[in-house]
GUTOR-112189 format. One line per 2 residues: number of its first residue (from 0); their letters; for each residue y negated, x negated, z negated of C-alpha. Coordinates in steps of 0.05 Angstrom, whole numbers. Layout:
BEGIN
NUM) a) Y,X,Z  ... $
END
This chain:
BEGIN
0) xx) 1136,353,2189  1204,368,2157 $
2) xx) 1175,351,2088  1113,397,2096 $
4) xx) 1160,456,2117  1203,444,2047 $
6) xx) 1130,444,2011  1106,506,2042 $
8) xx) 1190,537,2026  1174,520,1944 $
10) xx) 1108,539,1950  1137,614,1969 $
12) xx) 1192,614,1935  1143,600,1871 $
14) xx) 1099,659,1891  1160,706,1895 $
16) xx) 1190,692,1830  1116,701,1800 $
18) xx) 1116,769,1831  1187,796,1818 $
20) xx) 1183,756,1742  1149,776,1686 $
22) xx) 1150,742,1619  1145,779,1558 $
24) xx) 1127,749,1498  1199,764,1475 $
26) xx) 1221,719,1536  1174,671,1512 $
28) xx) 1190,671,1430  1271,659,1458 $
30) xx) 1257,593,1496  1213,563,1439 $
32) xx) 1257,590,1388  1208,623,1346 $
34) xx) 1183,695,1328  1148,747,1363 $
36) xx) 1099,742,1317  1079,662,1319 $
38) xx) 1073,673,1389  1015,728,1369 $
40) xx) 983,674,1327  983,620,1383 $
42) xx) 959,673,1439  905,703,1390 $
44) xx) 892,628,1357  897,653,1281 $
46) xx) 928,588,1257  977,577,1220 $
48) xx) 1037,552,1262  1054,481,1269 $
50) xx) 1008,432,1318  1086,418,1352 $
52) xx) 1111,487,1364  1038,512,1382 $
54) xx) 1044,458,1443  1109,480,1461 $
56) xx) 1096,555,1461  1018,537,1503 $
58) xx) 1056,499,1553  1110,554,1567 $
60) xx) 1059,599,1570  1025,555,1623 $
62) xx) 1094,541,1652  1112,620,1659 $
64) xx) 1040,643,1678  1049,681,1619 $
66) xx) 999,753,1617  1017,810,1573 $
68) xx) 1036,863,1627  1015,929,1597 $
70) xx) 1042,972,1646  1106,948,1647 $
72) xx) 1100,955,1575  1082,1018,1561 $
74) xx) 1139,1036,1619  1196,1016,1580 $
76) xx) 1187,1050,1520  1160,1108,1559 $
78) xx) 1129,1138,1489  1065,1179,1487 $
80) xx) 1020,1156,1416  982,1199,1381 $
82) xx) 910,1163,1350  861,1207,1304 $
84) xx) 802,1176,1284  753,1205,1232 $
86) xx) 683,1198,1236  621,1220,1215 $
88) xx) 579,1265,1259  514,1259,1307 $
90) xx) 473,1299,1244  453,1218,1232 $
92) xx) 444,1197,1309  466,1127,1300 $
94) xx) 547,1153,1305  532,1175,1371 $
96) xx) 538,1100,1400  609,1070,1363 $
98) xx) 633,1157,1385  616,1137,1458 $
100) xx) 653,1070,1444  710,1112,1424 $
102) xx) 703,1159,1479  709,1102,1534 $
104) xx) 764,1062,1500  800,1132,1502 $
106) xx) 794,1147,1573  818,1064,1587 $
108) xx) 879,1074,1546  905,1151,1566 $
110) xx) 945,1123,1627  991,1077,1581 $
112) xx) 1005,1150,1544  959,1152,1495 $
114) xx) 918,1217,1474  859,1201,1414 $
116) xx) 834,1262,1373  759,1261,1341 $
118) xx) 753,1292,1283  679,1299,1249 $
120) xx) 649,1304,1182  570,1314,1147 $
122) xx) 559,1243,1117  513,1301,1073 $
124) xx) 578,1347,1055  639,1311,1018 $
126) xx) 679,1379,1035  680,1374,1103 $
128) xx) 705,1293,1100  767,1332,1064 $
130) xx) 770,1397,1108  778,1343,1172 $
132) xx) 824,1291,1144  866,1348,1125 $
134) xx) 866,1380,1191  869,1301,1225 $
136) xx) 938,1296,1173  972,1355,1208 $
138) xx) 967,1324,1274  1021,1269,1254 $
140) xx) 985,1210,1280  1010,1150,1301 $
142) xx) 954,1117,1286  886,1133,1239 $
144) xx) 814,1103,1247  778,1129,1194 $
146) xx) 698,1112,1171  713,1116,1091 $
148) xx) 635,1149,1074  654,1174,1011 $
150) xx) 682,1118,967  712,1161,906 $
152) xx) 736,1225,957  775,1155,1005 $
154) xx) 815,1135,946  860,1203,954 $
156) xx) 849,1200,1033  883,1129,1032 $
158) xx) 933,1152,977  956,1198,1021 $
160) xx) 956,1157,1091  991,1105,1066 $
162) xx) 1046,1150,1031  1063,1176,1108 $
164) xx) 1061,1106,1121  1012,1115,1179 $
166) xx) 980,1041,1198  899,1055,1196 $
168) xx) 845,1020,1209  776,1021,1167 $
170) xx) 706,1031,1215  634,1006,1194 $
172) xx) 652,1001,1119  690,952,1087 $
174) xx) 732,974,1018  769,923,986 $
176) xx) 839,942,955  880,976,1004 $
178) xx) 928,967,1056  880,979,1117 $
180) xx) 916,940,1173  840,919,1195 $
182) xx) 764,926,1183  723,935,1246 $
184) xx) 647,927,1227  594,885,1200 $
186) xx) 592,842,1146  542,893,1103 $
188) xx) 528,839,1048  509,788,1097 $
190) xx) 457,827,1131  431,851,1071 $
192) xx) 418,779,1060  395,760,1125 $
194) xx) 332,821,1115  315,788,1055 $
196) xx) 308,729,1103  267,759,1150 $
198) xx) 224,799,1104  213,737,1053 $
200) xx) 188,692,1130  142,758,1143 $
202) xx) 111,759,1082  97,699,1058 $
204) xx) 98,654,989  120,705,927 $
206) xx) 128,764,972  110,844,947 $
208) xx) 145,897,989  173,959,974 $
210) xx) 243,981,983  259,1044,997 $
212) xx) 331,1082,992  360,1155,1011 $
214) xx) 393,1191,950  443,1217,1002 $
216) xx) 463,1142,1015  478,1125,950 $
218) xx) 562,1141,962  550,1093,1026 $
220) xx) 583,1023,1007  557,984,1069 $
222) xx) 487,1010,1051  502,994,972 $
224) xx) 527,924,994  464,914,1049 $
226) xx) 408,924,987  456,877,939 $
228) xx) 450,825,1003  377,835,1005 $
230) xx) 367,820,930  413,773,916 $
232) xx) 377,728,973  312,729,936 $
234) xx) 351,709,862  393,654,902 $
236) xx) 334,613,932  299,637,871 $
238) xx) 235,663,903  184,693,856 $
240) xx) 170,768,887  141,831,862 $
242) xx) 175,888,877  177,970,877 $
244) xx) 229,1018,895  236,1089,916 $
246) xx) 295,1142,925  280,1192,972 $
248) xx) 321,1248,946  317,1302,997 $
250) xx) 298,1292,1073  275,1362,1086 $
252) xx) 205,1355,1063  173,1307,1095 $
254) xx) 102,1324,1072  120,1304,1000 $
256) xx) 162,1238,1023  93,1210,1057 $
258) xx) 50,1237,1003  98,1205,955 $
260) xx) 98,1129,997  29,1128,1014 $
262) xx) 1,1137,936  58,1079,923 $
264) xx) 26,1040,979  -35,1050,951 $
266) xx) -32,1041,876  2,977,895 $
268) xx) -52,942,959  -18,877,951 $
270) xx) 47,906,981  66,867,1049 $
272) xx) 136,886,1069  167,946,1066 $
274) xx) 253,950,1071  299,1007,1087 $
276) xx) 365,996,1077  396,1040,1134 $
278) xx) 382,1071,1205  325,1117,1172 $
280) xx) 274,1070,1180  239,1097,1241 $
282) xx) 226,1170,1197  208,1122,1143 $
284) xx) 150,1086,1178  124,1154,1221 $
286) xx) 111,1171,1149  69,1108,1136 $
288) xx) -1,1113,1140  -17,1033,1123 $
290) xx) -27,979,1179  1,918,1179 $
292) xx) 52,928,1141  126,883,1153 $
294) xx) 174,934,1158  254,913,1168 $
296) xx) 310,969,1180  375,976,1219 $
298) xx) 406,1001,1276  386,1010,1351 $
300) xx) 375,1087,1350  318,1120,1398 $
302) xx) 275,1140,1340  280,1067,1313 $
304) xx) 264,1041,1380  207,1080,1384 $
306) xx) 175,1052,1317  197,985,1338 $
308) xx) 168,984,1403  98,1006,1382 $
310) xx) 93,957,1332  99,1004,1271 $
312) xx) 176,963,1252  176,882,1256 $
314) xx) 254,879,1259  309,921,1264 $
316) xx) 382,889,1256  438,912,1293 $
318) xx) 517,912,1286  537,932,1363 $
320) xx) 557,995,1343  587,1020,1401 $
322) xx) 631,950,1405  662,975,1335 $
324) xx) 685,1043,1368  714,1017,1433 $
326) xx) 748,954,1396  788,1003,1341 $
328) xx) 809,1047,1394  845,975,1440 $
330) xx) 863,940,1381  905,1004,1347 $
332) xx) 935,1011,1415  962,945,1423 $
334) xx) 986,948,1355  1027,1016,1373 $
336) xx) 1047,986,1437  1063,921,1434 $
338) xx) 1070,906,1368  1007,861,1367 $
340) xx) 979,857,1293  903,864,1284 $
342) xx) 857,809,1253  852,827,1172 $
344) xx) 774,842,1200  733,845,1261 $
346) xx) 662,824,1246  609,850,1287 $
348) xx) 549,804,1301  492,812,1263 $
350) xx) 435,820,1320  362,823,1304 $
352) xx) 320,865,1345  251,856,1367 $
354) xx) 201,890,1412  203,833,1465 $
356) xx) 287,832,1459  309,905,1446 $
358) xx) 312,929,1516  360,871,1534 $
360) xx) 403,887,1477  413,949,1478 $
362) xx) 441,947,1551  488,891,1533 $
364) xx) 538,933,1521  601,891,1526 $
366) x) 657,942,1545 $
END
């Protein structure tokens, strides 16, 4: 009896300290004698720290019921942060789902003191990427999340950013060659490749399609790198294909862009597959008067769904858009916060979308 009375005494006395006690990762870096940031590497598992001190620091963070305790955080330093993030508008209707993402991670985060500002831009109109970033510059930021659409207007954007020394993040496109603390997106090559997959299985042995690109994309380096992808998969496995492409330079006549693809389609009968680099592959096959054509696009928007769902597009791929939104917003925070560093890139997963699997992916929205 005595000895079940001194379990149940520990037992409390155990719960109480767990209560009153919270470890900090400081706490924890001091007993294993290392720095705040190899316990970041062994909590996040980005390798490398030593197999040795990686089991001491996983069992004192067993030992200390060791959780990150945000509140408590965010108490002590009692500091508001200030996050801008720059993206392009809902003129292209695909930025509606990583804004949302943004939206929600905003309202998660305001309580530890944090306030995001949205600043917009025409992905059409290189002026008003400038006019915004300078009006996002005289907020003083603590923090920048930026989509860099225009590649040659970015290198004086960055220039400047990283002159203030404000830590930013890239969204959706990847540019190599500055100090971005992360990349939140997709892996643009890769899919590129992966449609050349999919369209090259659609269409059989020695495959004709057409491929068909917006001149208003053409400053867009994840589209750029998505059409490299897609032709580099067919000169890798060194598959025999005949090929035509178009430019669409202007989206406001539509009469003209289907006269112009159906004479294409046409002249050339033999043409199977048909591949548009970016989320303007639903206009593209409305305009589309052929049957049976293999048609491969990206992104999950309503007009793409549409096509998709009524058989005019075989696949759409997806980058969980609204996943890339939410995840800069948390990830810049705990950086502010606590001092957590970001992965050098996020990778979104490269989904492919079908009529039978759309309506479950598009509801699997993690956050």
């Amino acid at each position: 009896m005595f000895a079940h009375i001194l379990i149940l005494i520990e037992i409390i006395i155990t719960t109480f300290k767990k209560l009153i006690f919270t470890m900090t990762i400081k706490d924890i870096a001091a007993l294993a004698k290392v720095s705040t940031g190899t316990i970041d590497r062994v909590i996040h598992g980005r390798g490398g720290v030593s197999k040795k001190k990686e089991k001491i620091i996983n069992d004192l963070i067993k030992k200390y019921d060791f959780k990150r305790n945000l509140v408590a955080s965010v108490l002590a330093k009692k500091k508001e942060h200030k996050i801008v993030t720059l993206i392009p508008d809902s003129e292209d209707v695909f930025w509606e789902s990583p804004a949302l993402g943004v939206e929600k991670a905003s309202s998660k985060i305001k309580m530890f003191g944090f306030n995001v500002i949205n600043y917009r831009f025409s992905q059409t109109e290189v002026d008003t990427y400038l006019k915004s970033f300078d009006k996002l510059l005289n907020e003083k930021p603590d923090g920048i999340i930026l989509v860099p659409a225009f590649k040659e207007a970015t290198k004086g954007i960055l220039k400047k950013i990283e002159a203030a020394k404000i830590p930013y993040f890239l969204l959706n496109i990847k540019l190599n060659g500055y100090n971005n603390l992360s990349y939140i997106g997709e892996d643009s090559y890769k899919s590129g490749y992966l449609a050349g997959k999919l369209l090259h299985t659609c269409t059989g042995h020695k495959p004709n399609f057409l491929t068909v690109k917006i001149a208003a994309e053409f400053n867009n380096a994840a589209i750029l790198d998505r059409s490299k992808g897609f032709d580099e998969y067919f000169l890798k496995e060194k598959i025999e294909t005949t090929s035509v492409s178009i430019t669409v330079e202007s989206l406001k006549s539509l009469n003209k862009i289907s006269k112009k693809l159906n004479n294409i389609l046409e002249s050339n009968p033999k043409i199977k597959g048909v591949f548009v680099p970016s989320g303007k592959v639903g206009l593209i096959s409305s305009l589309i008067n052929k049957k049976n054509l293999k048609i491969i696009g990206y992104d999950t928007t309503p007009l793409n769904l549409k096509y998709l769902n009524n058989n005019k597009i075989t696949f759409l791929i997806s980058q969980k858009s609204f996943n890339q939104g939410y995840d800069s917003i948390i990830h810049m925070q705990d950086f502010l916060m606590n001092n957590v560093n970001p992965e050098i890139e996020y990778l979104s997963p490269i989904e492919i979308v079908t009529k039978e699997n759309a309506e479950f992916i598009t509801k699997n929205y993690r956050k």
